[in-house]
MIMIDREN-758834 format. One record per residue: residue in three letters; x, y, z of N, C-alpha, C, O in turn; residue number from 1. Coordinates in nm, 4 decimals, always signed. Each point is the difference from the previous one (the first is absolute). Last residue first. Example, Ala and Ser with C-alpha at 12.3 -4.5 7.8 and 13.67 -1.06 7.14 Angstrom:
<sites>
<site><code>Ser</code><n_x>+1.2850</n_x><n_y>-0.2250</n_y><n_z>+0.7080</n_z><ca_x>+0.0820</ca_x><ca_y>+0.1190</ca_y><ca_z>+0.0060</ca_z><c_x>-0.0770</c_x><c_y>+0.1090</c_y><c_z>+0.0730</c_z><o_x>+0.0509</o_x><o_y>+0.1108</o_y><o_z>+0.0169</o_z><pos>2</pos></site>
<site><code>Ala</code><n_x>-0.0219</n_x><n_y>-0.6828</n_y><n_z>-0.0239</n_z><ca_x>-0.0890</ca_x><ca_y>+0.1190</ca_y><ca_z>+0.0000</ca_z><c_x>+0.0900</c_x><c_y>+0.1200</c_y><c_z>+0.0000</c_z><o_x>+0.1036</o_x><o_y>-0.0019</o_y><o_z>+0.0665</o_z><pos>1</pos></site>
</sites>
This chain:
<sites>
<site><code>Unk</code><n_x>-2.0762</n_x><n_y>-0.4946</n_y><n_z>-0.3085</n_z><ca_x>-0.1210</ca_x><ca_y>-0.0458</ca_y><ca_z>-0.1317</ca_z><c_x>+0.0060</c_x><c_y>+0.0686</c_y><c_z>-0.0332</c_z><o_x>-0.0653</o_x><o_y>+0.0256</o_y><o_z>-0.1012</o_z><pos>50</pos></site>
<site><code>Unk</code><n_x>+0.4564</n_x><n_y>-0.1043</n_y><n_z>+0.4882</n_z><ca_x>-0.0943</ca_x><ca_y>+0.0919</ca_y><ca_z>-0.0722</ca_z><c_x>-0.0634</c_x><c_y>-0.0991</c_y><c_z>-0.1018</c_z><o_x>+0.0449</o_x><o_y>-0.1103</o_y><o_z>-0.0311</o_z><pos>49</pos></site>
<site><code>Unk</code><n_x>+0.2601</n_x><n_y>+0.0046</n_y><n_z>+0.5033</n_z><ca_x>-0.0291</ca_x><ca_y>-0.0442</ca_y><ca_z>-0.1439</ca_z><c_x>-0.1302</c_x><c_y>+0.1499</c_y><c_z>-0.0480</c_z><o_x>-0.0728</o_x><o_y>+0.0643</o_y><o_z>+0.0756</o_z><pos>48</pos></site>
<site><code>Unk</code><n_x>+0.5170</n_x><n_y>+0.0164</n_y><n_z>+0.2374</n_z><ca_x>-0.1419</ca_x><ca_y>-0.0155</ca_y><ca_z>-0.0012</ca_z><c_x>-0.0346</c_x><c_y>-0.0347</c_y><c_z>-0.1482</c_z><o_x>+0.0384</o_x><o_y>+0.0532</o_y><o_z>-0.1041</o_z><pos>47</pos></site>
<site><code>Unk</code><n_x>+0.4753</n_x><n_y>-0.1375</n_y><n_z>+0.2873</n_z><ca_x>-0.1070</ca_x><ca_y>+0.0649</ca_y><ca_z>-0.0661</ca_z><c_x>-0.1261</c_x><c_y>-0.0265</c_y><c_z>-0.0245</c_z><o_x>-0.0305</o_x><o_y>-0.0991</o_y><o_z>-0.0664</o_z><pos>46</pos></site>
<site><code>Unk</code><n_x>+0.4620</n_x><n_y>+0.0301</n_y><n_z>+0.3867</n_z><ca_x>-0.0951</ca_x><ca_y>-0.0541</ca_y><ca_z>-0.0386</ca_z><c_x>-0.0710</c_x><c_y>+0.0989</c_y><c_z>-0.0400</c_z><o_x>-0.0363</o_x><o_y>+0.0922</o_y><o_z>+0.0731</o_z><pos>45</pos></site>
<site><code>Unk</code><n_x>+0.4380</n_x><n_y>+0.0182</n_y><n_z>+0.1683</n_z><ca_x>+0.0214</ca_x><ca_y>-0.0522</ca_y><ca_z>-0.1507</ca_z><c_x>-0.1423</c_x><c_y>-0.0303</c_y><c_z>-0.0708</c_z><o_x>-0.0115</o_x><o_y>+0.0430</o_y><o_z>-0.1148</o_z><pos>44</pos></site>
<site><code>Unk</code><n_x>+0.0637</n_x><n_y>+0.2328</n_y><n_z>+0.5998</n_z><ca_x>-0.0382</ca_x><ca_y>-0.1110</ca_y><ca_z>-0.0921</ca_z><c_x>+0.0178</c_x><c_y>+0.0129</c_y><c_z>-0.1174</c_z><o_x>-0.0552</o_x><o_y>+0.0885</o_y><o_z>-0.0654</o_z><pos>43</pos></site>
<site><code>Unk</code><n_x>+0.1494</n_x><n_y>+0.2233</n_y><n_z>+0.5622</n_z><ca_x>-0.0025</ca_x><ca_y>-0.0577</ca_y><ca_z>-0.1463</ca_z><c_x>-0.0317</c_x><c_y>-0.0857</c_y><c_z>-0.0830</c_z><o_x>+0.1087</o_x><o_y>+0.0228</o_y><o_z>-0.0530</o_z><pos>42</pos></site>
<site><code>Unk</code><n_x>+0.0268</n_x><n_y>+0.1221</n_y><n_z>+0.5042</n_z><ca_x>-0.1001</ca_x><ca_y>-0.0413</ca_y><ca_z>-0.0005</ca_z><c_x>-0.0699</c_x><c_y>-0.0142</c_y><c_z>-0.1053</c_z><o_x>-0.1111</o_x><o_y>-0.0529</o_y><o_z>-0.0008</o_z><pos>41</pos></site>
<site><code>Unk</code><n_x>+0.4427</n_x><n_y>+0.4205</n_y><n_z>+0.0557</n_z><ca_x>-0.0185</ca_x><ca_y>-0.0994</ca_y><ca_z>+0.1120</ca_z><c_x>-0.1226</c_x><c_y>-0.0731</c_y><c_z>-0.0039</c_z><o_x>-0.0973</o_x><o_y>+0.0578</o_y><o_z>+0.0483</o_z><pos>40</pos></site>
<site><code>Unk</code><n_x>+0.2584</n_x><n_y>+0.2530</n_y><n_z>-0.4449</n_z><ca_x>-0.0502</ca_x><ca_y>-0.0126</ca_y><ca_z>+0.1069</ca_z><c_x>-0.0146</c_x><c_y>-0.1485</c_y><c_z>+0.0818</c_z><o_x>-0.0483</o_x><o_y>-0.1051</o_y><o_z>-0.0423</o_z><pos>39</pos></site>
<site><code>Unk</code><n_x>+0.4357</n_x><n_y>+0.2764</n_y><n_z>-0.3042</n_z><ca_x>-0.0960</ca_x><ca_y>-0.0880</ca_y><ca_z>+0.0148</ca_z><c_x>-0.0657</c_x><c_y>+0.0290</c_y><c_z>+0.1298</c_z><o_x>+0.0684</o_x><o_y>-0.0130</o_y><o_z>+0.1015</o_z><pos>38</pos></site>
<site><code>Unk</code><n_x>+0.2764</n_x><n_y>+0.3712</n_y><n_z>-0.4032</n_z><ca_x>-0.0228</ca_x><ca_y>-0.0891</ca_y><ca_z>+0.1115</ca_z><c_x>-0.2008</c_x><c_y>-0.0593</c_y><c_z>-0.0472</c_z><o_x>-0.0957</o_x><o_y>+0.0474</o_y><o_z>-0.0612</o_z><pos>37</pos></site>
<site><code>Unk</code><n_x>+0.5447</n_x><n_y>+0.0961</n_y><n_z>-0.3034</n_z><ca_x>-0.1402</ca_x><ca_y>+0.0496</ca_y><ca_z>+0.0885</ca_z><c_x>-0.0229</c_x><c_y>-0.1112</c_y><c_z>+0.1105</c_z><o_x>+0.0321</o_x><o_y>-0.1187</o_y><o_z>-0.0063</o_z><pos>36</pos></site>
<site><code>Unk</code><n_x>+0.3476</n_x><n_y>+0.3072</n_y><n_z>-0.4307</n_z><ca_x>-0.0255</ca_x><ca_y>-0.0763</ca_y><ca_z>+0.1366</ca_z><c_x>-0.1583</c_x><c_y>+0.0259</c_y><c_z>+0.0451</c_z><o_x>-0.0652</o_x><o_y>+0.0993</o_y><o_z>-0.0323</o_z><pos>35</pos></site>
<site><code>Unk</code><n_x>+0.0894</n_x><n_y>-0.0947</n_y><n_z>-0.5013</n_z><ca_x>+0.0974</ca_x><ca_y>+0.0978</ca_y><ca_z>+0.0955</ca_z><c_x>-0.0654</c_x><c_y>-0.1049</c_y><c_z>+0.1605</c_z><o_x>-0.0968</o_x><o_y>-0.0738</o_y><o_z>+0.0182</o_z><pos>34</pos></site>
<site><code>Unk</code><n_x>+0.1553</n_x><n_y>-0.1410</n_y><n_z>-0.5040</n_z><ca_x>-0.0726</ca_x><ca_y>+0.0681</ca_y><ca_z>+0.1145</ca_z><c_x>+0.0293</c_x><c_y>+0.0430</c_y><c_z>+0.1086</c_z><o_x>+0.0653</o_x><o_y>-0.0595</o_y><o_z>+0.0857</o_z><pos>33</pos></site>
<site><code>Unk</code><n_x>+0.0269</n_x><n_y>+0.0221</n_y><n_z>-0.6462</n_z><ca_x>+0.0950</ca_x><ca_y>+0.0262</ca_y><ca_z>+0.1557</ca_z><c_x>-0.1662</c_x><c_y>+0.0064</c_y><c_z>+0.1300</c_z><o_x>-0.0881</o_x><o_y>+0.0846</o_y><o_z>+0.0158</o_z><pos>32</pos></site>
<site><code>Unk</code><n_x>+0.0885</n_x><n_y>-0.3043</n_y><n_z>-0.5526</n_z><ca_x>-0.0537</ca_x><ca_y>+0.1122</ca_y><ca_z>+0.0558</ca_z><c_x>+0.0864</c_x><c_y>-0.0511</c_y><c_z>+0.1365</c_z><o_x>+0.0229</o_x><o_y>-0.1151</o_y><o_z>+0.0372</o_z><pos>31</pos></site>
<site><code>Unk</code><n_x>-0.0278</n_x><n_y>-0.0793</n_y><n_z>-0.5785</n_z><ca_x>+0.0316</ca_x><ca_y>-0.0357</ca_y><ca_z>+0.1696</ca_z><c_x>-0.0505</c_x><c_y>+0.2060</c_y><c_z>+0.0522</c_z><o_x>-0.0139</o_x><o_y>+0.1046</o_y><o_z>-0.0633</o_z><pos>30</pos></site>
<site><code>Unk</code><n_x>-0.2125</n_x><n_y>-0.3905</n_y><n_z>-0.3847</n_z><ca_x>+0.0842</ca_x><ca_y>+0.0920</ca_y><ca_z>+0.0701</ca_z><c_x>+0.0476</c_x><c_y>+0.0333</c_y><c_z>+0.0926</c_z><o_x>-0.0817</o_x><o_y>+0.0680</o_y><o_z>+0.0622</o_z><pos>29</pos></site>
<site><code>Unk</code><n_x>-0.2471</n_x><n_y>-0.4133</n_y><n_z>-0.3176</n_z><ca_x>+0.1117</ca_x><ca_y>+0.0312</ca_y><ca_z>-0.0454</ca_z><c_x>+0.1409</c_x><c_y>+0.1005</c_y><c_z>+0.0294</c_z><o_x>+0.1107</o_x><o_y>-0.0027</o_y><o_z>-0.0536</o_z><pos>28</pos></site>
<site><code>Unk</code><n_x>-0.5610</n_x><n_y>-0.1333</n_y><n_z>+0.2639</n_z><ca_x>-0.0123</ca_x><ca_y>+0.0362</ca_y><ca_z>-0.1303</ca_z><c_x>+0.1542</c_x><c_y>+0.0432</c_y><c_z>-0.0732</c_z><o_x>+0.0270</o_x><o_y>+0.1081</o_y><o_z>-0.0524</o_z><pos>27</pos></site>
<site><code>Unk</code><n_x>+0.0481</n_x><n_y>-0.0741</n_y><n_z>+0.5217</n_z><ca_x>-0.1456</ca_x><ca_y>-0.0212</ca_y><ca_z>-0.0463</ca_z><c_x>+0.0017</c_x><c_y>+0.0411</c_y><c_z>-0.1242</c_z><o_x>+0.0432</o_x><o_y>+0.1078</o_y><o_z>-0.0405</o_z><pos>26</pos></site>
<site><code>Unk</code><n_x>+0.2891</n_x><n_y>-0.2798</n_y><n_z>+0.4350</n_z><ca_x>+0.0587</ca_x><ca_y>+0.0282</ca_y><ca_z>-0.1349</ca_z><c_x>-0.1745</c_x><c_y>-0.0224</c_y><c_z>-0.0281</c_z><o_x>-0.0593</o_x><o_y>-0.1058</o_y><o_z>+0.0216</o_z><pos>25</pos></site>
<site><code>Unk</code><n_x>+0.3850</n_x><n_y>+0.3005</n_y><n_z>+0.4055</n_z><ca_x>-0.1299</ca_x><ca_y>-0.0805</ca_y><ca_z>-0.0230</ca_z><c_x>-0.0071</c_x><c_y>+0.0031</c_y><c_z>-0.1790</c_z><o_x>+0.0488</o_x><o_y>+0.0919</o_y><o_z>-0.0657</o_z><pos>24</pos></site>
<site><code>Unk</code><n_x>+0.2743</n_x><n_y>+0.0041</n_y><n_z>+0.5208</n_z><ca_x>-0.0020</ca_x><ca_y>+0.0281</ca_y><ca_z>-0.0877</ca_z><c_x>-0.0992</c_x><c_y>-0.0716</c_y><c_z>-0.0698</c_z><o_x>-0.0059</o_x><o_y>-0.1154</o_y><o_z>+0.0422</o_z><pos>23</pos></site>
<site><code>Unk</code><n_x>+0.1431</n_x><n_y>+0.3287</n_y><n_z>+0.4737</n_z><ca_x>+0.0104</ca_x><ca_y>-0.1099</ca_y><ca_z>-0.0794</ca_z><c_x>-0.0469</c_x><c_y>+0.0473</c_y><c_z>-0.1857</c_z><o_x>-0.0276</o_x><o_y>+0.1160</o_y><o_z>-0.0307</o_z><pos>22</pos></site>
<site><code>Unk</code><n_x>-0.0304</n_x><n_y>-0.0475</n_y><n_z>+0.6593</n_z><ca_x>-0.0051</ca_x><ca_y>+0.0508</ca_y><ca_z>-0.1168</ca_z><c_x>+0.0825</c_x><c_y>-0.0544</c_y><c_z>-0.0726</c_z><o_x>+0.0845</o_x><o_y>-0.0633</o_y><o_z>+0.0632</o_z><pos>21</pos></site>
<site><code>Unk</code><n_x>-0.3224</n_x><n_y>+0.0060</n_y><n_z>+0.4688</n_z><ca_x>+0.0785</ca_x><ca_y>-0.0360</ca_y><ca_z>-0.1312</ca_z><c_x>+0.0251</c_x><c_y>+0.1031</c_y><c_z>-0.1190</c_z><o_x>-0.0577</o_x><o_y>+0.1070</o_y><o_z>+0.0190</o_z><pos>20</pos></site>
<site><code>Unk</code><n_x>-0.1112</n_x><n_y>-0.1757</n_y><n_z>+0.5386</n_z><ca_x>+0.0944</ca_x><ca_y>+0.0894</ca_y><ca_z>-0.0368</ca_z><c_x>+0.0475</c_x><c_y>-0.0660</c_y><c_z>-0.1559</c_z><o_x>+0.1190</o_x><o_y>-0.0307</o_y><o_z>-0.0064</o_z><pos>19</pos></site>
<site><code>Unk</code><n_x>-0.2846</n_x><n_y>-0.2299</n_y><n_z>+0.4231</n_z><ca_x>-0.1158</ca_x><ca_y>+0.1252</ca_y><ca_z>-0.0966</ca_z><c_x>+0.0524</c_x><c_y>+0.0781</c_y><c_z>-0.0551</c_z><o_x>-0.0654</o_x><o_y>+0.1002</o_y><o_z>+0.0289</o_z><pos>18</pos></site>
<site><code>Unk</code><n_x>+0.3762</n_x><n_y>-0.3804</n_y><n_z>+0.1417</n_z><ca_x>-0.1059</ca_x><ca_y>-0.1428</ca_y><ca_z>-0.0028</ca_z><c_x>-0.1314</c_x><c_y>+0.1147</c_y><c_z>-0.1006</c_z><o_x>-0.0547</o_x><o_y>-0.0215</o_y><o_z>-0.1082</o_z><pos>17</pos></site>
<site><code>Unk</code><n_x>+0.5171</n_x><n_y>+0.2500</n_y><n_z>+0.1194</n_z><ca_x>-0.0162</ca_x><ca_y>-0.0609</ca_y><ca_z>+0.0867</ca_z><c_x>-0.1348</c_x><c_y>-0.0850</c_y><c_z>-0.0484</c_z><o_x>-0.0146</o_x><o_y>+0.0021</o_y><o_z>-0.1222</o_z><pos>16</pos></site>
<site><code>Unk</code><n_x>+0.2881</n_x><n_y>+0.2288</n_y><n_z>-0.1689</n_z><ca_x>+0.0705</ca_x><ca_y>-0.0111</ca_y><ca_z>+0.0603</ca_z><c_x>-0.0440</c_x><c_y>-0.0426</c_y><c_z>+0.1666</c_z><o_x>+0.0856</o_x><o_y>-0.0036</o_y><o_z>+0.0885</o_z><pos>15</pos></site>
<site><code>Unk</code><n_x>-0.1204</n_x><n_y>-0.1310</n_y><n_z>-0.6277</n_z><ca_x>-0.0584</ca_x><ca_y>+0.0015</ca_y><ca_z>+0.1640</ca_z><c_x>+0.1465</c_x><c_y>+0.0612</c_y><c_z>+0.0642</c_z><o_x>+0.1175</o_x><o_y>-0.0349</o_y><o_z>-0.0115</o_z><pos>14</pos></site>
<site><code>Unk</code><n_x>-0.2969</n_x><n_y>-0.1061</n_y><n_z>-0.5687</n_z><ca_x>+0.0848</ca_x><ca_y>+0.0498</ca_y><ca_z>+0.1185</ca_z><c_x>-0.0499</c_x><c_y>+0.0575</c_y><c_z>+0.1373</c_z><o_x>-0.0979</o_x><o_y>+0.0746</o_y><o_z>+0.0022</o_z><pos>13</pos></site>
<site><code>Unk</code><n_x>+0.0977</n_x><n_y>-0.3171</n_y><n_z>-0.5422</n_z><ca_x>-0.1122</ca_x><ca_y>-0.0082</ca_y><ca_z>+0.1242</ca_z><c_x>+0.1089</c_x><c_y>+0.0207</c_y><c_z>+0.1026</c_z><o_x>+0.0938</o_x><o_y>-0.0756</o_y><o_z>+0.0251</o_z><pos>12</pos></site>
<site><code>Unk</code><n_x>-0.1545</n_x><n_y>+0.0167</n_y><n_z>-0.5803</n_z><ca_x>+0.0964</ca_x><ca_y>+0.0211</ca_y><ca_z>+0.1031</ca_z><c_x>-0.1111</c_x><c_y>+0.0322</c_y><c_z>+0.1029</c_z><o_x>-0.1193</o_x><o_y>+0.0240</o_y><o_z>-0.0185</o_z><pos>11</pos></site>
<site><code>Unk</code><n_x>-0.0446</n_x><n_y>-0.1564</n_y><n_z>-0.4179</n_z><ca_x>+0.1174</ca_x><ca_y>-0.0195</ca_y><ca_z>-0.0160</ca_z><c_x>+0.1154</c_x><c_y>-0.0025</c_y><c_z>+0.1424</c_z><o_x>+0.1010</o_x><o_y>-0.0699</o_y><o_z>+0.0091</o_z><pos>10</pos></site>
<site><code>Unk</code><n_x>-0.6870</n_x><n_y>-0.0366</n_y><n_z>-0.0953</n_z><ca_x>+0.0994</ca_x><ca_y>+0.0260</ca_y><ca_z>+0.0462</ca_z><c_x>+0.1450</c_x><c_y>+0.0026</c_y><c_z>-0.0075</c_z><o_x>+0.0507</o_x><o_y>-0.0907</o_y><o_z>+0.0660</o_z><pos>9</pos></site>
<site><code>Unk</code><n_x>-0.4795</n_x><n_y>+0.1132</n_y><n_z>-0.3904</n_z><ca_x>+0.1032</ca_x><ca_y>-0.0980</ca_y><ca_z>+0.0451</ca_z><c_x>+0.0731</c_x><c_y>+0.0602</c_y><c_z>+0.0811</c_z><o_x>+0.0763</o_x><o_y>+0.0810</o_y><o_z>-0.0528</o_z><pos>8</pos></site>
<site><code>Unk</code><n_x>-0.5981</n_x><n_y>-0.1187</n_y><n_z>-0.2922</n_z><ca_x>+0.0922</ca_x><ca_y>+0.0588</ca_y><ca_z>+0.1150</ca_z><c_x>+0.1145</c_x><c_y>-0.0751</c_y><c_z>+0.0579</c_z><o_x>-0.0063</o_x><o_y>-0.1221</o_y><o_z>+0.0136</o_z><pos>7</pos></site>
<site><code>Unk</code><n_x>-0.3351</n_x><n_y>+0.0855</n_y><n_z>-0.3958</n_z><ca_x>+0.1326</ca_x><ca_y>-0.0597</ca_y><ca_z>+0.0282</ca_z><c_x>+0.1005</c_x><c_y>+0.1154</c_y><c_z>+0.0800</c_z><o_x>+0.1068</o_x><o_y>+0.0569</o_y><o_z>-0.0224</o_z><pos>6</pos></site>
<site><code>Unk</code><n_x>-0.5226</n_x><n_y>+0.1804</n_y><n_z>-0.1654</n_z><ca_x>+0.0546</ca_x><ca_y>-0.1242</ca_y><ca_z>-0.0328</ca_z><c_x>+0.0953</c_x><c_y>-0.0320</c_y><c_z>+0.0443</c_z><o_x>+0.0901</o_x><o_y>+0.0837</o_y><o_z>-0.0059</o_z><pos>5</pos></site>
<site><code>Unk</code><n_x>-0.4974</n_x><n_y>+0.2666</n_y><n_z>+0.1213</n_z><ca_x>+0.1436</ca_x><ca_y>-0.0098</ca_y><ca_z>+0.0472</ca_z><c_x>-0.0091</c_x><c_y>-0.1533</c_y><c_z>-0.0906</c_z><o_x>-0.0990</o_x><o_y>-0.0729</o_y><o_z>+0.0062</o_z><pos>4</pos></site>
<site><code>Unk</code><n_x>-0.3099</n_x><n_y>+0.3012</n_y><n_z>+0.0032</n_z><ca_x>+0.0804</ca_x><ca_y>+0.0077</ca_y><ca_z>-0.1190</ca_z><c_x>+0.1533</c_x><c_y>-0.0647</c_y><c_z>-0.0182</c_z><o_x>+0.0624</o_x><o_y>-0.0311</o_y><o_z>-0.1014</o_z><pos>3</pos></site>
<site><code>Unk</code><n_x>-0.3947</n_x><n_y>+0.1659</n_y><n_z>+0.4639</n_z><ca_x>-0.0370</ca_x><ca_y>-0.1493</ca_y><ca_z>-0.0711</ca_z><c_x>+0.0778</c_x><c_y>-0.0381</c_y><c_z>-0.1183</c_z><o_x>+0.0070</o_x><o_y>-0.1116</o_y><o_z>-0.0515</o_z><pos>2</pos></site>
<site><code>Unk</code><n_x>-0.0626</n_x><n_y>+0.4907</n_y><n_z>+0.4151</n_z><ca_x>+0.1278</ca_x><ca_y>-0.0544</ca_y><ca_z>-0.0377</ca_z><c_x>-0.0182</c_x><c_y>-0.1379</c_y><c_z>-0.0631</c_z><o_x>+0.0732</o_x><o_y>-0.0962</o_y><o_z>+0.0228</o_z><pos>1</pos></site>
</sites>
């Protein structure tokens, strides 16, 4: 996914703390993300790669 330009969160919805779905704008085109749950214990932090 190296290709993705100017990613942008448009909408962001919960219906509890692990529980989101929302709207995302890649490369120019919004996309629906359907609901999905967050495993318990999760991390935002992305492993650096070379």
């Amino acid at each position: 996914m190296n290709s993705v330009l100017n990613p942008k969160i448009t909408m962001l919805t919960t219906r509890s703390s692990n529980h989101i779905a929302g709207r995302v704008v890649l490369n120019g085109r919004e996309w629906v993300v359907e609901p999905f749950e967050i495993a318990k214990g999760a991390s935002l932090v992305r492993e650096k790669t070379s």
